[in-house]
Residue frames as qw, qx, qy, qz and C-alpha x, y, z in Angstrom:
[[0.106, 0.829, 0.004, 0.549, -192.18, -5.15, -143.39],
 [0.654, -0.750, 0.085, -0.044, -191.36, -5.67, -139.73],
 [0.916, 0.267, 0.100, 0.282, -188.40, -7.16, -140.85],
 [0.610, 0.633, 0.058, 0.473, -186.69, -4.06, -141.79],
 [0.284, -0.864, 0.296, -0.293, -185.96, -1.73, -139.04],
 [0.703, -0.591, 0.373, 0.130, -183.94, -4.61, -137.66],
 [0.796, 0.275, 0.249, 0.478, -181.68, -5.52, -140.76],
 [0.274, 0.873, -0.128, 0.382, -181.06, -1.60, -141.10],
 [0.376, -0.840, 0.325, -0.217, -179.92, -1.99, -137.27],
 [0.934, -0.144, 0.283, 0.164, -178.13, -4.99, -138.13],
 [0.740, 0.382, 0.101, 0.544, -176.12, -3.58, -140.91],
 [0.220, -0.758, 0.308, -0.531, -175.56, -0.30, -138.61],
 [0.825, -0.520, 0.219, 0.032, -174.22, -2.74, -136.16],
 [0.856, 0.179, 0.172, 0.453, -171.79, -4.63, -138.64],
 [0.478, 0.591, -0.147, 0.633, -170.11, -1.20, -140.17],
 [0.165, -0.899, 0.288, -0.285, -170.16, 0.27, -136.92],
 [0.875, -0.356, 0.330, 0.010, -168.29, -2.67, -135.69],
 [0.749, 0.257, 0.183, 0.583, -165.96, -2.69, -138.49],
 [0.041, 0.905, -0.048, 0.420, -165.32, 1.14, -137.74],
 [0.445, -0.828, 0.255, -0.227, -164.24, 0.45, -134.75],
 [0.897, -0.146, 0.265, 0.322, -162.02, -2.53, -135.21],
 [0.488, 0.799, 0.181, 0.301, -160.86, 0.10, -137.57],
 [0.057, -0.860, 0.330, -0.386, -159.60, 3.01, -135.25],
 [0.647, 0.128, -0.688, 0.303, -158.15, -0.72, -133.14],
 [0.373, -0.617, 0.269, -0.638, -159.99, 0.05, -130.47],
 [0.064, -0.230, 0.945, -0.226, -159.62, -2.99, -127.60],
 [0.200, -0.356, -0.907, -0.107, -162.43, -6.08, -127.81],
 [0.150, -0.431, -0.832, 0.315, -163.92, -5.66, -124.90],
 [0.005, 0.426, 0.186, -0.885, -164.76, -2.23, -125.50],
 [0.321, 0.018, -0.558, -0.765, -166.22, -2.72, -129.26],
 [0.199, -0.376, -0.903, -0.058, -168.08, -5.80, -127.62],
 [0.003, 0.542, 0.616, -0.571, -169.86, -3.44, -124.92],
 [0.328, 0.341, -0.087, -0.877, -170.76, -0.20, -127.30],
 [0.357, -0.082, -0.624, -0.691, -172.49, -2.76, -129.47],
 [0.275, -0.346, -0.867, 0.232, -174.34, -4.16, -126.68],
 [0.057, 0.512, 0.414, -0.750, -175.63, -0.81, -125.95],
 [0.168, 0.170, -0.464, -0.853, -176.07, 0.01, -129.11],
 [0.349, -0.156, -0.619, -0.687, -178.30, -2.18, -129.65],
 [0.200, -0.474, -0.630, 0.582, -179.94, -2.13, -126.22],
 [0.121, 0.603, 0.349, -0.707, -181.03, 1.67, -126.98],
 [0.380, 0.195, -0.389, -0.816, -182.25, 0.86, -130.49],
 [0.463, -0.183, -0.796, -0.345, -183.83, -2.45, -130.10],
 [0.436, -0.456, -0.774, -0.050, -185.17, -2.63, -126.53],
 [0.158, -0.423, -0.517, 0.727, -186.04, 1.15, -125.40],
 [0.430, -0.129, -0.436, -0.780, -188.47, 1.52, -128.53],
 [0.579, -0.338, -0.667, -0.324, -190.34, -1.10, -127.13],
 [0.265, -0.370, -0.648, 0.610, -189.93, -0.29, -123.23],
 [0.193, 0.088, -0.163, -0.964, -191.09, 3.55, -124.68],
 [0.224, -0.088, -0.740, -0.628, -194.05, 1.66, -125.93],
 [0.558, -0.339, -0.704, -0.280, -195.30, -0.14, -123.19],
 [0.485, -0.407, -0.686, 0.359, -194.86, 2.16, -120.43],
 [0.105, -0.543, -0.047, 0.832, -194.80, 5.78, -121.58],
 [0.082, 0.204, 0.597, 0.771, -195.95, 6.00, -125.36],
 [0.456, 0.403, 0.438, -0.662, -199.24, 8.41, -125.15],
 [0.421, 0.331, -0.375, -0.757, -200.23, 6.70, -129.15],
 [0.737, 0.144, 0.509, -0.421, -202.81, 4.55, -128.87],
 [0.882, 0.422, -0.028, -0.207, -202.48, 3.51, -132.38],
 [0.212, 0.517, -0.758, 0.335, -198.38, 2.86, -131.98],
 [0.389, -0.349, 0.733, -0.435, -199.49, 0.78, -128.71],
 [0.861, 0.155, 0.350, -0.335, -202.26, -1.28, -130.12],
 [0.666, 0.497, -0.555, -0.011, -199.92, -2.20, -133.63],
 [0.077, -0.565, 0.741, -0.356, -197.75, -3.15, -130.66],
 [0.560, -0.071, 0.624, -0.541, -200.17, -5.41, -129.05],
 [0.840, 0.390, -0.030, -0.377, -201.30, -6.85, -132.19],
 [0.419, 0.601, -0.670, 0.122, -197.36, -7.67, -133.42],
 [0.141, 0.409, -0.821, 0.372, -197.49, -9.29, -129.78],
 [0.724, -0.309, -0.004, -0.616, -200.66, -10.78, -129.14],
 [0.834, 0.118, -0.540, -0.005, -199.20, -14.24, -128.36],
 [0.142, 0.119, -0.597, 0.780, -197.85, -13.15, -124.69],
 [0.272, -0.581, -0.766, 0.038, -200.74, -13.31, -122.70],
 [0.218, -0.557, -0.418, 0.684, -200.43, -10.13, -121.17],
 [0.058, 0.324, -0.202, -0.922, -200.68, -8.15, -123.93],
 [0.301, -0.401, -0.767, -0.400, -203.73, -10.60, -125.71],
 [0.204, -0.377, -0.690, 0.584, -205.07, -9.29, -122.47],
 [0.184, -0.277, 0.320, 0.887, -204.83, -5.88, -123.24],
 [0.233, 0.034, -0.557, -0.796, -206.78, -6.62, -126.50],
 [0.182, -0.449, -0.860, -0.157, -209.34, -8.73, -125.06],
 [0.016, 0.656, 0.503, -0.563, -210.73, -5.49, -122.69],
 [0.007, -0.184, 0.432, 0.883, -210.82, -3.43, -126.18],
 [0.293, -0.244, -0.824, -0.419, -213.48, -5.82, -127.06],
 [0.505, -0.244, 0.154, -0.813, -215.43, -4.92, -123.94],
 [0.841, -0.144, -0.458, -0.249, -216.58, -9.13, -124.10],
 [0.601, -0.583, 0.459, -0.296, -216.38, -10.43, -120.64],
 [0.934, -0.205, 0.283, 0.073, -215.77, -14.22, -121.15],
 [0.781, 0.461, -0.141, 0.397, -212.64, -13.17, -123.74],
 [0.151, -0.664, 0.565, -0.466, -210.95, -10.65, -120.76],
 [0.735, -0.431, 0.428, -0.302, -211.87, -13.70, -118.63],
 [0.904, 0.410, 0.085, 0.083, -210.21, -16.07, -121.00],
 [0.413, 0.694, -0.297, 0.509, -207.42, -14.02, -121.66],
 [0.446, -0.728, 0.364, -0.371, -206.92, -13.84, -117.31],
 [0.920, -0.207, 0.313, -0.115, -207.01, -17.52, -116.98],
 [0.867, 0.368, -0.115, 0.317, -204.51, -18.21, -119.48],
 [0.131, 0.792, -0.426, 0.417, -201.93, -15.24, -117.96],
 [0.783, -0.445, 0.377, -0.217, -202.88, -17.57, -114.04],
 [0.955, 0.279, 0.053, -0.083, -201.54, -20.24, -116.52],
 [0.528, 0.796, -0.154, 0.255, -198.34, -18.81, -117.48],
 [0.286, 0.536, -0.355, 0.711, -197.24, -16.92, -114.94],
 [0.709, -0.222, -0.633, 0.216, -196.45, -18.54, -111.41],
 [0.171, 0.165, -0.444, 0.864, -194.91, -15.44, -109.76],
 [0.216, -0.526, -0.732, 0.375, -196.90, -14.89, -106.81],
 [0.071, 0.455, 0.197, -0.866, -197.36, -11.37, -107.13],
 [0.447, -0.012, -0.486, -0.750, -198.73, -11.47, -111.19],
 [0.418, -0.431, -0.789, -0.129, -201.48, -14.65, -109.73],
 [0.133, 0.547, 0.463, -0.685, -202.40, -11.75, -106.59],
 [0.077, 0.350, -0.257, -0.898, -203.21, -9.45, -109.52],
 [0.502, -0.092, -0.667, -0.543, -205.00, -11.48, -112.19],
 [0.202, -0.421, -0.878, 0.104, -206.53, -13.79, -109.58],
 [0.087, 0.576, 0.474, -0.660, -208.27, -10.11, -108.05],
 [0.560, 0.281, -0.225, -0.746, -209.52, -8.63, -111.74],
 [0.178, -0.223, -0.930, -0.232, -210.55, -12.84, -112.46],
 [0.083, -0.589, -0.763, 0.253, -213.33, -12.27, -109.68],
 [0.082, 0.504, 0.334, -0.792, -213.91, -8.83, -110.63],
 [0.247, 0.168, -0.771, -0.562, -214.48, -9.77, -114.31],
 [0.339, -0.320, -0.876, -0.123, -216.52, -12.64, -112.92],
 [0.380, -0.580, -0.188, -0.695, -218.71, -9.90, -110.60],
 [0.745, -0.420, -0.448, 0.258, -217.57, -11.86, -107.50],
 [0.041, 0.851, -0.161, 0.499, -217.10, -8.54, -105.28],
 [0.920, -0.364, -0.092, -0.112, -216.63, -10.62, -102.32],
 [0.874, -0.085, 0.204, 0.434, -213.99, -12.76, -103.26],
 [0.442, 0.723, 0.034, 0.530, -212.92, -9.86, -105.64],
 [0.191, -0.834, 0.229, -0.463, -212.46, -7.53, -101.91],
 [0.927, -0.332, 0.175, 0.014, -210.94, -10.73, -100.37],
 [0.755, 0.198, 0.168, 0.602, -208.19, -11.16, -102.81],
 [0.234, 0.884, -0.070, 0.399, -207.41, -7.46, -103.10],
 [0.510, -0.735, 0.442, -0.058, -205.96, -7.03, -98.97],
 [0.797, -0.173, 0.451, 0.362, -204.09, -10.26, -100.18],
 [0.706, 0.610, -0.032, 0.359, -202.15, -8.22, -102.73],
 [0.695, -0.455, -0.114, 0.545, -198.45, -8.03, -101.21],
 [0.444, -0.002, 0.111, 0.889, -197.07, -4.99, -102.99],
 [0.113, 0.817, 0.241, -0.512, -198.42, -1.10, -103.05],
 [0.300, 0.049, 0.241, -0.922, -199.82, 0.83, -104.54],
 [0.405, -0.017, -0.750, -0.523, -201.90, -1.77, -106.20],
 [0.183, -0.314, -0.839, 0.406, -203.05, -3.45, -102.61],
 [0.058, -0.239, -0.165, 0.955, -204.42, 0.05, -102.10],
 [0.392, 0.203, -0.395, -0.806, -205.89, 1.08, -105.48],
 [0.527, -0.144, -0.735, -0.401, -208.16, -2.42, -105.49],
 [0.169, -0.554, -0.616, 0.534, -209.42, -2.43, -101.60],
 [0.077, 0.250, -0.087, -0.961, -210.54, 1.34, -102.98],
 [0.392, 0.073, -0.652, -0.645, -212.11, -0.43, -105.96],
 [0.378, -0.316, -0.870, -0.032, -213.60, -3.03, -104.22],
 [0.034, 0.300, 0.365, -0.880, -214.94, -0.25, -101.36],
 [0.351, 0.309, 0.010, -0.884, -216.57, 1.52, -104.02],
 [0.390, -0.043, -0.817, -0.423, -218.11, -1.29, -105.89],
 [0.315, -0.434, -0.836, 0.112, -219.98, -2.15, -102.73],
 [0.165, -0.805, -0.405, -0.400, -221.05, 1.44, -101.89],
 [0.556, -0.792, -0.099, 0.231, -218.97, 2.45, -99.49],
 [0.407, 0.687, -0.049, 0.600, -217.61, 5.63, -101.66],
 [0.453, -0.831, 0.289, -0.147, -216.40, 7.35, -97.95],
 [0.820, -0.191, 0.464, 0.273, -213.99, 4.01, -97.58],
 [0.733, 0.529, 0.325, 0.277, -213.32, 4.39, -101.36],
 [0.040, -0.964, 0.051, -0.258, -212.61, 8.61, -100.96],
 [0.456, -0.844, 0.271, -0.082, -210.38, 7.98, -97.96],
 [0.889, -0.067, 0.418, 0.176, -208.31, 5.47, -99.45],
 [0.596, 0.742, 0.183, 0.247, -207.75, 7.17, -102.66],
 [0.117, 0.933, -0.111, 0.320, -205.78, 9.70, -100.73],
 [0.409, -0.712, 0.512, 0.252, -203.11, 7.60, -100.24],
 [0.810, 0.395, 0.302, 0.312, -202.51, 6.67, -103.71],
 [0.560, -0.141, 0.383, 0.721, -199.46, 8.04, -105.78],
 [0.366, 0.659, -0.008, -0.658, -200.47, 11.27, -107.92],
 [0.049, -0.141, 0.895, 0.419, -201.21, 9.71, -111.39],
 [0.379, -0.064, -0.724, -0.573, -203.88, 7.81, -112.89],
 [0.342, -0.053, -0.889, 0.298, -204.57, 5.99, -110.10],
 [0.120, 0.375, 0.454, -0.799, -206.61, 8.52, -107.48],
 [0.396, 0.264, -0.137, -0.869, -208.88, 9.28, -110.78],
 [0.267, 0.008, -0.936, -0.229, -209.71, 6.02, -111.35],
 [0.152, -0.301, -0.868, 0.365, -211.23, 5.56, -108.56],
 [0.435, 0.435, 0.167, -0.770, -213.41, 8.98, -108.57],
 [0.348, 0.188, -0.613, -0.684, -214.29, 7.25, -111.65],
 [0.396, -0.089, -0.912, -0.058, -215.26, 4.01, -110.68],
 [0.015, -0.351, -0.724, 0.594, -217.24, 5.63, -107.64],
 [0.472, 0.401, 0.226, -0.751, -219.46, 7.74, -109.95],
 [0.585, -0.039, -0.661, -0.469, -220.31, 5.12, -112.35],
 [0.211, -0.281, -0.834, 0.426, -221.50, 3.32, -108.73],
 [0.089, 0.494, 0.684, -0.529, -223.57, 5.96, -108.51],
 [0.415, 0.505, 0.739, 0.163, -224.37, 6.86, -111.88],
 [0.071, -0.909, -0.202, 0.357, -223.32, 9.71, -112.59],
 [0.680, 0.679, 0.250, 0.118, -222.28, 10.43, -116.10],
 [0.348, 0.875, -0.069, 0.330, -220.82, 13.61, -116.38],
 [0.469, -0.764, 0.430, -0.106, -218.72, 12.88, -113.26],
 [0.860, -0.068, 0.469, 0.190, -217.52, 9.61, -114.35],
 [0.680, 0.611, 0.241, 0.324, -216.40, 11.00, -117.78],
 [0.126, -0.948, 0.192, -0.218, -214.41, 13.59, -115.95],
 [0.681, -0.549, 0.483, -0.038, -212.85, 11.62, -113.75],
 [0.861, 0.142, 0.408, 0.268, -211.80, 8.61, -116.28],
 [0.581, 0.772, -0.090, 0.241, -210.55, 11.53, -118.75],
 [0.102, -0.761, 0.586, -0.260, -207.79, 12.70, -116.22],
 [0.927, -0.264, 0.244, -0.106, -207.31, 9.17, -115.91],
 [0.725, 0.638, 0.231, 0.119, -206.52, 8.53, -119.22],
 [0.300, 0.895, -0.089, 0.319, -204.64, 11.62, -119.67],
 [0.027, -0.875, 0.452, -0.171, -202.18, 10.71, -117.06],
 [0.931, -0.014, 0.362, -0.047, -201.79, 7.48, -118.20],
 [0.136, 0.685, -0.631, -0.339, -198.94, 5.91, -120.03],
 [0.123, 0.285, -0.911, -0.273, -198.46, 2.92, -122.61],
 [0.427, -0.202, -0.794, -0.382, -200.46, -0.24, -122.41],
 [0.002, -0.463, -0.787, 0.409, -202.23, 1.20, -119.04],
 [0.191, 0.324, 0.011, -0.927, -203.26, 3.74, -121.03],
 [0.360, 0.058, -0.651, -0.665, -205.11, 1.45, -123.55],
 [0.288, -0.424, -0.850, 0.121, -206.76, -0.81, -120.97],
 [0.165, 0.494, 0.442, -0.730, -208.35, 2.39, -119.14],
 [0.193, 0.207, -0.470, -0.836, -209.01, 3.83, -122.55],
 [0.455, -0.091, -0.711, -0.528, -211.51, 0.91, -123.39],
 [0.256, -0.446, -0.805, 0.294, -212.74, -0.33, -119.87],
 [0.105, 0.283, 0.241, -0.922, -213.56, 3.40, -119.19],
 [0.279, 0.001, -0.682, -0.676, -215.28, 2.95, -122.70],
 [0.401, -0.117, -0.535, -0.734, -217.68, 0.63, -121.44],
 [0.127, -0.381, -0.655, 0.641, -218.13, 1.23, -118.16],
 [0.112, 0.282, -0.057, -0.951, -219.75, 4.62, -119.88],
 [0.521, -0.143, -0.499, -0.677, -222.34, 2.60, -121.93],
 [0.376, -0.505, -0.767, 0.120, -223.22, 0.44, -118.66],
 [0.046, -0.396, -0.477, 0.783, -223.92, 3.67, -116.62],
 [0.268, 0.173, -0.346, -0.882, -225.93, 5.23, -120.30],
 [0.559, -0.205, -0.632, -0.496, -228.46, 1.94, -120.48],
 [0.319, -0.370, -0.766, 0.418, -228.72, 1.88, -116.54]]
């Protein structure tokens, strides 16, 4: 069934390509409209998907169709909430992908996955690009109790998801339910695509560790 949306855009390529060889328009010009053409039917559904879609069930199919990329098995392994498959699923992205900036990233949620806060607030200052440096020195702040450090930081994040995270992550630190569930909803809610599904489920069950603590 996947199958089909591209043969329809394949055979909407061909006649539109014989349309135009039609009205005798020059090569180079038929070559480029079909290059866009199928630029803004085949690969800004799927940018739409994975950086702005607010349907969770549209994203996960997505993820499922694409689970063989590590980044997006990723993705599915924090659905599951099972630590040693997110931690699985990190080690294999470290694996992949060399670029220095994706190994700052994964190498600072490996130790925070693995509860090393330490090494987890060590590797964060060593992330080279913003806002992300930021948003995980925050995290790592409030993970060790020091929600003032955590607070004052926050307010220089980017308006967005980001600044609510953190109020999140600082009242599940201090256990506080109905604040955390506040906070993570306006997370959520001004989230887009596949960061919207990873908060969606870590928030998830961050909420049952603060409900059986």
């Amino acid at each position: 069934m996947r199958l089909l949306p591209f043969i329809y855009i394949f055979i909407f390529g061909v006649v539109l390509t014989v349309a135009l060889l039609f009205i005798e328009l020059p090569f180079y010009l038929i070559y480029s409209v079909i290059i866009v053409v199928y630029i803004v039917l085949l690969v800004l559904p799927l940018m739409y998907t994975v950086y702005k879609s607010n349907n969770l069930k549209k994203i996960e199919r997505f993820l499922e169709r694409n689970k063989r990329k590590p980044i997006f098995a990723y993705a599915l392994a924090v659905k599951t909430g099972n630590r040693e498959e997110i931690i699985g699923a990190i080690q294999t992205i470290l694996t992949k992908y060399k670029q220095p900036y994706m190994q700052e990233v994964y190498k600072t949620n490996l130790a925070l996955f693995e509860n090393n806060i330490s090494l987890f607030e060590q590797l964060a200052k060593q992330i080279s690009k913003e806002p992300l440096h930021t948003y995980y020195i925050a995290y790592s702040k409030a993970l060790k109790g020091n929600f003032e450090g955590a607070h004052s930081l926050k307010g220089k994040l980017p308006a967005g998801w980001m600044p609510y995270a953190i109020d999140a992550i600082i009242a599940k630190e201090k256990g506080d339910l109905s604040a955390f569930r506040l906070a993570a909803e306006e997370s959520i809610h001004l989230a887009r695509g596949v960061q919207k599904f990873n908060l969606v489920y870590s928030f998830e069950w961050m909420g049952k560790e603060i409900e059986i603590n």
